[in-house]
FIMI-426719 format. One record per residue: x negated, y, z of N, C-alpha, C in turn; residue number from 1; residue in three letters. Coordinates in Angstrom, 2 decimals. Each point is the difference from the previous one (the first is absolute). Example, Ala and Ser with C-alpha at 12.3 -4.5 7.8 and 13.67 -1.06 7.14 Angstrom:
BEGIN
     n.x     n.y     n.z    ca.x    ca.y    ca.z     c.x     c.y     c.z resi resn
  -13.19   -5.69    7.80    0.89    1.19    0.00   -0.90    1.20    0.00    1  ALA
    0.35    1.05   -0.72   -0.82    1.19    0.06    0.77    1.09    0.73    2  SER
***
This chain:
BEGIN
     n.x     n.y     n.z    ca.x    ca.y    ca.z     c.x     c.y     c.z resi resn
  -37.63   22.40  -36.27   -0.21   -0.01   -1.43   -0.32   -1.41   -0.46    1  UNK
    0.47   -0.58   -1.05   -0.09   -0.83   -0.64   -1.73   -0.46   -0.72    2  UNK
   -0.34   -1.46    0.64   -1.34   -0.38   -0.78    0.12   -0.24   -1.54    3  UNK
    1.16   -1.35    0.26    0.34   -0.57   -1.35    0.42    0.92   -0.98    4  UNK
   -0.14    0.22   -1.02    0.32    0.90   -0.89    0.78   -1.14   -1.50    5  UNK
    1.40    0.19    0.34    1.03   -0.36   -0.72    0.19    0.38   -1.30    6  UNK
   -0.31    1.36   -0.09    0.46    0.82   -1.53   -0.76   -0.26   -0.92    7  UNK
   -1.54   -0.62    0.08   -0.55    0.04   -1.20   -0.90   -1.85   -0.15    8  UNK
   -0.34   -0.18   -0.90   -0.51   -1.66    0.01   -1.07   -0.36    0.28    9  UNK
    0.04   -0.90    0.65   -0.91   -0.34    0.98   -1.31   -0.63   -0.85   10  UNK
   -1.45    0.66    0.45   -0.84   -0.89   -1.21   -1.36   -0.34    1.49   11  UNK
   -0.77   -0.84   -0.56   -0.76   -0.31    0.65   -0.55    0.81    0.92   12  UNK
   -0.46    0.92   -0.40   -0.54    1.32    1.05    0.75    0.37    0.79   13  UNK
    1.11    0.47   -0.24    1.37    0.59    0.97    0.22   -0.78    1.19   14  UNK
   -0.06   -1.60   -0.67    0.62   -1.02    1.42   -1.22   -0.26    0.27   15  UNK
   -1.35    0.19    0.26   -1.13    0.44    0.73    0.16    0.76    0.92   16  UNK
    0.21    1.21   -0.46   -0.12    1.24    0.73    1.45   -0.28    0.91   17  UNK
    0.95   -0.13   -0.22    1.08   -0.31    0.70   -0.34   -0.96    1.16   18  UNK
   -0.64   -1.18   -0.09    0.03   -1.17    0.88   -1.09    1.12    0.79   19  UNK
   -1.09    0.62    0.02   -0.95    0.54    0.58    0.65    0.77    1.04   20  UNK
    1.16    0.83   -1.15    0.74    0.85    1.22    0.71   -0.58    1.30   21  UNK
    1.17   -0.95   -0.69    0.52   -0.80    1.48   -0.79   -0.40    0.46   22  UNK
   -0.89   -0.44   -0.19   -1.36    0.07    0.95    0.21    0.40    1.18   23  UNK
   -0.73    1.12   -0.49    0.13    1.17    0.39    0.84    0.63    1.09   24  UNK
    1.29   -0.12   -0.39    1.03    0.46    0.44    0.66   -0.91    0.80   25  UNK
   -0.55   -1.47    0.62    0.69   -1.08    0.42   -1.02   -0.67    0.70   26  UNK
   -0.26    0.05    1.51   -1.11   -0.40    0.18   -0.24   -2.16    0.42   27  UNK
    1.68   -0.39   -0.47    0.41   -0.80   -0.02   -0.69   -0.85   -1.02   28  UNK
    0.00    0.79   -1.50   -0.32   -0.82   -0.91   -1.31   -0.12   -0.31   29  UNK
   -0.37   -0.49   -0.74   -1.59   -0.47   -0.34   -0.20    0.09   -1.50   30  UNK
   -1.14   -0.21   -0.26   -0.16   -0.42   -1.89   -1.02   -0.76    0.19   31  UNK
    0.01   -1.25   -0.66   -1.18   -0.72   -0.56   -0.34   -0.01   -1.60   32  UNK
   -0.76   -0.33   -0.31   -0.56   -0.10   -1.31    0.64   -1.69   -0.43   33  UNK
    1.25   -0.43   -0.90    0.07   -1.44   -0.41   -0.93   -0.52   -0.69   34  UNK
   -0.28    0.55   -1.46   -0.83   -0.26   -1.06   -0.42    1.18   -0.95   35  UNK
   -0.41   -0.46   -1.00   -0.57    1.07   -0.89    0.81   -0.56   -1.29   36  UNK
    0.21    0.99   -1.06    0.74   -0.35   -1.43   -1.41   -0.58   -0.78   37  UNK
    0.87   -0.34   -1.20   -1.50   -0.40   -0.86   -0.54    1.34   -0.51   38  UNK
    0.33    0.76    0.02   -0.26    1.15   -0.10   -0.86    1.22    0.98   39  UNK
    0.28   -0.47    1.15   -0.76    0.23    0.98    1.05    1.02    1.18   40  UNK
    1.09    0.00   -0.39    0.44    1.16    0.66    0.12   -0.99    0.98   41  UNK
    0.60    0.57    1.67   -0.14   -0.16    1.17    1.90   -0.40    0.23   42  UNK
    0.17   -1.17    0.70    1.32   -0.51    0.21   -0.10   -0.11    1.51   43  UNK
    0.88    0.98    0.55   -0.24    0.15    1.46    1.46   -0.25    0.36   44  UNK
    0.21   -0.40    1.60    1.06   -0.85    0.52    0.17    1.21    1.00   45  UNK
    1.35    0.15    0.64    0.69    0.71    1.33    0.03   -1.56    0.47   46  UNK
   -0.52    0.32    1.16    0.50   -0.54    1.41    0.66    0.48    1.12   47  UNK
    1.19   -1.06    0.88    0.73    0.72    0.54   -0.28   -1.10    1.46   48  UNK
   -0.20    0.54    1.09    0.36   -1.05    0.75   -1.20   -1.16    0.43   49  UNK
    0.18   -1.04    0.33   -1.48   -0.81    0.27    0.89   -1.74    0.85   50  UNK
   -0.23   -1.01   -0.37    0.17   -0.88    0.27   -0.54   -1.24   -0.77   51  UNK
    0.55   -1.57   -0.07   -0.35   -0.90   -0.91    0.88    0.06   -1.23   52  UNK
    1.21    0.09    0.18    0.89    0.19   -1.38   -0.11    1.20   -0.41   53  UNK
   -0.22   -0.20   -1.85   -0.38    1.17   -0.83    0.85   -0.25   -0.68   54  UNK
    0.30    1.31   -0.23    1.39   -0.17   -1.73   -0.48    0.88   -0.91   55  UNK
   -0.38    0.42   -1.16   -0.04    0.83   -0.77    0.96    0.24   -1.15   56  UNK
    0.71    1.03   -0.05    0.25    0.98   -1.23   -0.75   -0.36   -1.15   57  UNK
    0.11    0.32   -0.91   -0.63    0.49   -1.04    0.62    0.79   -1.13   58  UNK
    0.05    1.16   -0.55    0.25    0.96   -0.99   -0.98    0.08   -1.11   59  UNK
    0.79    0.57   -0.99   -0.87    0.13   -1.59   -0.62   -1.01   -0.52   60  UNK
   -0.11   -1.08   -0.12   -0.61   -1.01   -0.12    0.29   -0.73   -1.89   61  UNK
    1.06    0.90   -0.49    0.30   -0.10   -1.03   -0.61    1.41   -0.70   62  UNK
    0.00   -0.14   -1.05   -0.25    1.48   -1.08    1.30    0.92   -0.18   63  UNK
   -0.15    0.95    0.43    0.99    0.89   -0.16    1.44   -0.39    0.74   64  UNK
   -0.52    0.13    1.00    0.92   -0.57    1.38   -0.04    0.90    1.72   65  UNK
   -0.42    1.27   -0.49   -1.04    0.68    1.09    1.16    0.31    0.70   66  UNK
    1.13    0.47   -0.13    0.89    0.34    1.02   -0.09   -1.05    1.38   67  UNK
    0.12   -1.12   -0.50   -0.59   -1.34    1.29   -1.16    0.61    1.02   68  UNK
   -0.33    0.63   -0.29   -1.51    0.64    1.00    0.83    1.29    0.97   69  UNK
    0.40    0.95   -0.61    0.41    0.93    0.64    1.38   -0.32    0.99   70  UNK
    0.40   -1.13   -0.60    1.29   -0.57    1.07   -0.68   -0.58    0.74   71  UNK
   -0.72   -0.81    0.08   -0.68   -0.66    1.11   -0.55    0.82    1.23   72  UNK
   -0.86    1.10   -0.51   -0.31    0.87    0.89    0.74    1.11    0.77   73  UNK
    0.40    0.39   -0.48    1.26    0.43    0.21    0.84   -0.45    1.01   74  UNK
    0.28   -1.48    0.16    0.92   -0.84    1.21   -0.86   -0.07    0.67   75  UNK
   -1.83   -0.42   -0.32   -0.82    0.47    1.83    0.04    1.28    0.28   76  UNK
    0.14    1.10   -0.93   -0.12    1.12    0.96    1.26    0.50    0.73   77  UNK
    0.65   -0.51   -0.77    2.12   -0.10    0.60   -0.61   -0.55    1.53   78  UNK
   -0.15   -1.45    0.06   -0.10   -0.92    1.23   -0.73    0.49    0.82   79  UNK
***
């Protein structure tokens, strides 16, 4: 069964609960905490893997751009 959930738009809470799940479901990946909004909500990172070179993704980062989030996740839970 599918984590990522495609059909409906992705809002802050959802890609919470989502990253928690692959979690979850991947004992590969990790989550750290990046930063906090000015707002206070919680900006948390997937980690994949472990070495000196880091690359990061980044999704949604614009306003009203959320499909970028659910594709992203989506290709780690594909991979």
């Amino acid at each position: 069964m599918a984590i990522v959930k495609t059909d409906v738009p992705m809002t802050a809470q959802l890609c919470g609960q989502t990253i928690l799940e692959l979690v979850k479901a991947y004992p590969f990946l990790r989550t750290e905490l990046l930063t906090e909004t000015a707002f206070g909500r919680k900006i948390r990172t997937l980690v994949l893997g472990r070495g000196n070179r880091k690359v990061i993704y980044t999704a949604a980062h614009h306003a009203n751009e959320w499909i970028t989030t659910p594709l992203l996740l989506k290709f780690l839970e594909e991979l």
